[in-house]
C-alpha positions in Angstrom: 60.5 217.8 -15.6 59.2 221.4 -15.0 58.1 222.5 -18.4 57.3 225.9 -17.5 60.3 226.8 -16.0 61.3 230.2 -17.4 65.2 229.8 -16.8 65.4 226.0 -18.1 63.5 226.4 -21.1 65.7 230.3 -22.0 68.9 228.4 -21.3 68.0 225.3 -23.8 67.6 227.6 -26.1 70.8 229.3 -26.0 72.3 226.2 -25.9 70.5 225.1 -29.1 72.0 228.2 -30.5 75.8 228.3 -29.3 76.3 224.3 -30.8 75.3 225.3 -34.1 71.5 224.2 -33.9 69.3 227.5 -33.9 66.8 225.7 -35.5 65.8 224.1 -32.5 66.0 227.2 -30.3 62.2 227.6 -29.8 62.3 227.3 -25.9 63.3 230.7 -25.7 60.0 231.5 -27.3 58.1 229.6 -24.5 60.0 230.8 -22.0 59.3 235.0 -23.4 56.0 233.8 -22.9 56.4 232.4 -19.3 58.1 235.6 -18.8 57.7 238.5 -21.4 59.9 241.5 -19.7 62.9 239.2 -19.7 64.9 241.2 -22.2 67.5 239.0 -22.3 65.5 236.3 -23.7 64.4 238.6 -26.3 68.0 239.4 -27.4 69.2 235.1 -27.1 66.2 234.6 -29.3 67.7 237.4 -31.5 70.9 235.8 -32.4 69.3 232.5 -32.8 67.1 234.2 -35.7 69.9 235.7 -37.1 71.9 232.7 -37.6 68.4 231.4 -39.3 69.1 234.5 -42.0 65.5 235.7 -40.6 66.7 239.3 -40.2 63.9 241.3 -39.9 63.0 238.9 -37.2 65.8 239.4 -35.8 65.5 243.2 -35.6 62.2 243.1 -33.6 63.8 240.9 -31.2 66.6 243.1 -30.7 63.9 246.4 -30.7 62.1 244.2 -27.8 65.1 243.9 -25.9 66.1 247.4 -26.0 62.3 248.4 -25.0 62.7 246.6 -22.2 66.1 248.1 -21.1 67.4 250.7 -22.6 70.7 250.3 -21.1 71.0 246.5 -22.6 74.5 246.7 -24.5 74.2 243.3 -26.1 70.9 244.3 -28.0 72.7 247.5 -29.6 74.5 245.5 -31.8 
């Protein structure tokens, strides 16, 4: 119903990843580019890649996060 909406689309995603089914996490991607400073986006987006074995993905995801805040515990992983 609102295809650009930057929360929906970021929580899809991580619900794609939690039941298993990272393949079909790519809302998070559209919703980084709805909103690109969103660091945890960057870090959801993360684990979905690393279940997906796509690690060095997975690293510049986390790098993005941490970029973004510097702080962001769950990115230090």
């Amino acid at each position: 119903m609102q295809p650009k909406n930057f929360d929906a689309l970021h929580l899809l995603g991580v619900i794609a990843t939690q039941t298993k089914n990272p393949q079909s996490s790519g809302p998070v991607a559209k919703a980084i580019k709805i909103n690109p400073a969103h660091a945890a986006a960057y870090c959801n987006r993360a684990t979905a890649l690393q279940e997906l074995k796509r690690f060095d993905a997975t690293l510049a995801s986390y790098d993005k996060a941490i970029a973004l805040k510097p702080d962001y515990a769950l990115a230090s992983r």
